[in-house]
N, C-alpha and C positions, 0 to 999 in steps of 0.2 A: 460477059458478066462484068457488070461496074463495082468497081469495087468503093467504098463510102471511107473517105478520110481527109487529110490533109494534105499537101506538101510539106518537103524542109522548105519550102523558098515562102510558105506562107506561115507557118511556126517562125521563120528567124524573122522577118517584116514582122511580124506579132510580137517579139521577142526585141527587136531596137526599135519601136513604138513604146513598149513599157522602162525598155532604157530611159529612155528619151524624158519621160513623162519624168522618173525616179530624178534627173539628175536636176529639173527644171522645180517640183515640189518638196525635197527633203531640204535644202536651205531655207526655203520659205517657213516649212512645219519647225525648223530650228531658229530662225529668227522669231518666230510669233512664239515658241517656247521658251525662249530668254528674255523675250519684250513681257510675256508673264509675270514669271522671275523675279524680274526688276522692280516692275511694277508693286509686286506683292514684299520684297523688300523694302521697296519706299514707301507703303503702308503701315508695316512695323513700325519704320520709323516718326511715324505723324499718329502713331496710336501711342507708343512709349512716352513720347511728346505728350500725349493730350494728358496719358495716365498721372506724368509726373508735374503736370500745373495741378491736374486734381486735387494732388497727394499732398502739393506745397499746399493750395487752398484750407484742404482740410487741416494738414497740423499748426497752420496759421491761425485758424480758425477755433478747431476744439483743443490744440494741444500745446498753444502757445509758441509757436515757430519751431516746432523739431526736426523739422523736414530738410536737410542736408540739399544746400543750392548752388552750393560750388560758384567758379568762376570761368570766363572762356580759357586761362592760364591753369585754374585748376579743375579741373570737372570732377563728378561724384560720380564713381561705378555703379552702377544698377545690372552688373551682371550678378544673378543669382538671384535678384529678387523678385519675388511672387507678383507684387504689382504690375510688373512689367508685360506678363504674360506669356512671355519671353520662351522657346524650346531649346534648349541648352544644347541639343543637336545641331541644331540652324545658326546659331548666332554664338559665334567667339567671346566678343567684347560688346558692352553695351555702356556708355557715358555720358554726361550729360550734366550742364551748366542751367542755372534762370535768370536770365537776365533782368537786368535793373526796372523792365516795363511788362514783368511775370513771365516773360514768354520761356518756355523750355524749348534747350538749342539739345539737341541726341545727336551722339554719331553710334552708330553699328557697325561690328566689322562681321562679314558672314563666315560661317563654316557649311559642309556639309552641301546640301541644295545649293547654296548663297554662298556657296566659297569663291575668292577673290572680292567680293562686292565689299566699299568701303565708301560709305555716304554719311552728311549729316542734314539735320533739317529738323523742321519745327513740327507743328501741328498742320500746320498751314499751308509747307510744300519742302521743297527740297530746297537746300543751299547746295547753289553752283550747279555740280555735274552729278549725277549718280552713277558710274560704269564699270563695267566688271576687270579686274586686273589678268592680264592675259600672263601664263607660265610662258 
């Protein structure tokens, strides 16, 4: 009578085969998941950017310059404001200066998802380095 099954010696070859595979694809899946991340941080910040040239535009525009423009020495907090669009979960600090040629300069510092990450940049791209602070 034949009996229908495995070995151990083809379970464990089956078993450091899927080792194998785990230790060569969870880095990867963890680098393409903070290469996300990043990316979607450095998006906040070129959208907060875009939001707050808008914002200057407009109270330049219909309200006579009300729109708080700060300087690189002093910047204006946009943390808590609605314009920003901003999740009060995700982002610690949010500031931001307009320079003398309109351009809005944001730094973000994250919480939460985007904790460690501390960049700044325009509409346009990121100034310098964008990387996350290692504990």
């Amino acid at each position: 009578m034949k009996k229908n099954g495995f070995t151990l010696v083809e379970l464990l070859a089956v078993i450091v085969i899927l080792a194998i595979i785990l230790v060569i694809a969870v880095p990867k899946i963890t680098d393409t998941i903070d290469n996300a991340r990043k990316g979607s941080f450095e998006s906040s910040i070129k959208m907060v950017a875009a939001q707050a040239e808008t914002q200057k535009t407009v109270a330049d525009t219909l309200e006579g310059g009300s729109f708080a423009s700060g300087t690189a020495d002093s910047k204006v907090t946009c943390t808590g404001e609605s314009w920003t669009g901003l999740n009060a979960t995700d982002y610690k600090t949010c500031s931001y200066y307009i320079g003398a040629d309109g351009t809005a300069h944001v730094t973000l510092e994250g919480q939460g998802k985007f904790a460690g990450y501390t960049c700044t940049g325009t509409r346009t791209g990121i100034e310098g380095t964008c990387t996350k602070a290692t504990s």
